[in-house]
N, C-alpha and C positions, 0 to 999 in steps of 0.2 A: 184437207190436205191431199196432192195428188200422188201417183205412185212413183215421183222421181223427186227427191232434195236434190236441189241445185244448191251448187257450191260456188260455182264462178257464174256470171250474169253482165255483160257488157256490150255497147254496142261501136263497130270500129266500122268506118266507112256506108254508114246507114245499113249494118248487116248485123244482127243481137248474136252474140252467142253467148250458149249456156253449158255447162257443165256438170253433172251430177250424177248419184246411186239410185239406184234402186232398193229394196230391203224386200222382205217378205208378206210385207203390208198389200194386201189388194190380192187379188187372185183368184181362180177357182181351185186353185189342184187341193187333192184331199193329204189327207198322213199318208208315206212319208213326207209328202213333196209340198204340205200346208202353205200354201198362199199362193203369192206371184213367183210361179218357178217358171223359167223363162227360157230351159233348156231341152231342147227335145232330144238330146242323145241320152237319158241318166235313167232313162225306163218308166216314165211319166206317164200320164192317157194322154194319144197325141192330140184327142180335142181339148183337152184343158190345155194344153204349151199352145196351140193355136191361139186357144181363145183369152190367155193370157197375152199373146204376145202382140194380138188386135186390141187389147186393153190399151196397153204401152202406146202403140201405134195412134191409137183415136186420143190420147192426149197429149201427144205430140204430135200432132195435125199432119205426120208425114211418115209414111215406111221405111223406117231406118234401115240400114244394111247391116248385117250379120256376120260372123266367122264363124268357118268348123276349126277350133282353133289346136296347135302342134304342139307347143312352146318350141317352135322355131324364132325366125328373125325375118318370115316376108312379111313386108306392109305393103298394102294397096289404099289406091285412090278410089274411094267409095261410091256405088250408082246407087241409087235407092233402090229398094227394095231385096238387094243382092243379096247371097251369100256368098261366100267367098272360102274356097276349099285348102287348108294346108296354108292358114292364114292367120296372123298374132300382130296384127296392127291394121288400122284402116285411119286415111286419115279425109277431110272434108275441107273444102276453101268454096267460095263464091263461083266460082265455076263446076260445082255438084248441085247448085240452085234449083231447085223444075218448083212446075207450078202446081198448086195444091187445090183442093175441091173448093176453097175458098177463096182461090185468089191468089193466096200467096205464097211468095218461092220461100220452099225450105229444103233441107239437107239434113242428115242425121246417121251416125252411126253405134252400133252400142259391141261393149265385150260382156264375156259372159265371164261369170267368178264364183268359186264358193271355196277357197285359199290364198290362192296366187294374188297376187296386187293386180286390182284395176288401177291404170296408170291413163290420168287424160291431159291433156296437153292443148292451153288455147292460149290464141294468140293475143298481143297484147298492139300490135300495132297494127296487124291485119287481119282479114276475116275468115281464121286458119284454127282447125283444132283433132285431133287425134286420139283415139280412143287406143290401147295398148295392152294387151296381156302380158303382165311380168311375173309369172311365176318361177319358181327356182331354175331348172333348167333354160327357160329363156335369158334370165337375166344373167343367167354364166355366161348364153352366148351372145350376149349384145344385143339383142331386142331394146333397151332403153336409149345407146347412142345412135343407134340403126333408125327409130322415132326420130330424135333429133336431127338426124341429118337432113328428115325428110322435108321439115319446116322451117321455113326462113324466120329471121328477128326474135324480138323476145317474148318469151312464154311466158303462161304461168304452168305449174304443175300440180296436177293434184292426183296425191298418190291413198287412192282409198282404201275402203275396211279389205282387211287381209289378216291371216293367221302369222300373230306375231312369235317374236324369236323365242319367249317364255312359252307358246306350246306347238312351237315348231319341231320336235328330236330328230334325229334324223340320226343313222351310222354316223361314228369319228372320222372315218376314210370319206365320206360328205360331205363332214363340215370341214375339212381340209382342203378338199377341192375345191371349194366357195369361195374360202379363206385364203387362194393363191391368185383367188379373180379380184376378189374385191376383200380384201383384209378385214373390212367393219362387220362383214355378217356371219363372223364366227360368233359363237352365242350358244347360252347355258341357260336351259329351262329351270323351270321355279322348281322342280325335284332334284335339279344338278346333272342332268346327262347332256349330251352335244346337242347344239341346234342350228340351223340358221336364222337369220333375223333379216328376211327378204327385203319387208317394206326398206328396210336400215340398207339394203346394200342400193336399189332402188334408188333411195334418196341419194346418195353419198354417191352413185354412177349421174344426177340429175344434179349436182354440186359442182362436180366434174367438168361442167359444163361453163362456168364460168358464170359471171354477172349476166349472162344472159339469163337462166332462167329463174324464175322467183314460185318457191315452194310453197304447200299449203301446208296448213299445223296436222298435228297426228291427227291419224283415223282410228277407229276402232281395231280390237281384235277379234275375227269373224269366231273363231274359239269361244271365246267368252262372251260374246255379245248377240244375244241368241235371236233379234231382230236379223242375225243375217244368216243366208245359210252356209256349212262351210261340211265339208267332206271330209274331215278329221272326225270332228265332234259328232258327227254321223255314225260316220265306220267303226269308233270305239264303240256304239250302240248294236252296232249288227243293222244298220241301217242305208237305206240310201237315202239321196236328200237332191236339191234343187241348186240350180242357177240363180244369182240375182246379176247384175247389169249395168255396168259402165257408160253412162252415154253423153251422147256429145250433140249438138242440136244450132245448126246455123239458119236464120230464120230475116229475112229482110223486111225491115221496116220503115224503107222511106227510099 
């Protein structure tokens, strides 16, 4: 098994695109940061995030491009290898193509996550797809119809592991302010205190959208689901922890 589950796999205009996570499976970094941590800002050894993040790159035959990301609402069009500074979206089409040590053109971008939603976005009639950071303050500010606008025709979306509304708490004065953006993601943890329920507002902003886009089934909650890592479940430890990774992968085949 490689270190990315693809979730979406299609090919439109003789161009494959693929969609998928990453998890904690594969890696070098030690405890805290145990496996494929793929974040060099979180206090990592910066040759294990390298040499992780060459891992990802050699099987995906191509150097995807990266954000240092805000939870703001810029998206850019993605160059290989880039990072891209004060940035929560990148998106990729047939015209990010270059050619690869083997021959062939590909493109690729990935988000980085250990709460917030990785949000990816591909296309379903062209050779189009968008990697997204939606975590709470992004997705109050429109980071998910901001995606949208950015891509013509019909998507699919796939909204992945994220820390759901059951161990999301957060202040009452928070989930009020959620709850005036998007009403669905007021939300009550399994102890009964206030939360939001991100992925839920995520979807219900990507619903929004009309018959245009077509949704994927639930994902996991990075909280409870300890293949991923998540910066809640850390921090109640007295810990730090790791990045896993949203990617998107456009690859021609004919």
């Amino acid at each position: 098994m490689g270190l990315v589950e693809w979730h979406v796999e299609r090919v439109v205009d003789g161009i494959r695109i693929r969609a998928g996570f990453t998890s904690r499976a594969g890696g070098v970094s030690v405890p805290p940061y145990r496996g494929l941590n793929l974040g060099p800002h979180v206090g990592d050894r910066p040759e294990h995030v390298r040499r992780n993040r060459r891992l990802l790159a050699a099987e995906l035959a191509v150097e995807p491009a990266w954000m240092e990301q805000v939870h703001g609402v810029r998206i850019e069009k993605a160059e290989e290898a880039r990072t891209y500074a004060a940035t929560d979206g990148l998106w990729i089409d047939s015209t990010c193509l270059r050619r690869c040590a083997d021959g062939v053109e590909r493109a690729a971008a990935c988000v980085m996550v250990a709460d917030c939603v990785p949000l990816l976005l591909v296309g379903r009639q062209a050779p189009v797809a968008a990697a997204v950071h939606a975590g709470r303050a992004g997705m109050l500010a429109g980071i998910v119809p901001a995606a949208l606008g950015m891509l013509d025709g019909l998507l699919d979306a796939v909204v992945g592991p994220a820390i759901c509304g059951g161990c999301y708490e957060v202040p009452e004065p928070m989930r009020d302010e959620a709850r005036r953006v998007v009403a669905e993601s007021a939300a009550t943890t399994r102890r009964g205190t206030a939360s939001i329920d991100v992925p839920r507002a995520v979807r219900v902003q990507l619903e929004n959208a009309g018959g245009r886009v077509r949704l994927n089934g639930p994902a996991p909650c990075v909280f409870e689901d300890r293949r991923f890592f998540s910066h809640r479940r850390a921090a109640a430890a007295g810990n730090a922890t790791g990045r896993f990774a949203g990617v998107v992968l456009l690859e021609r085949v004919c």
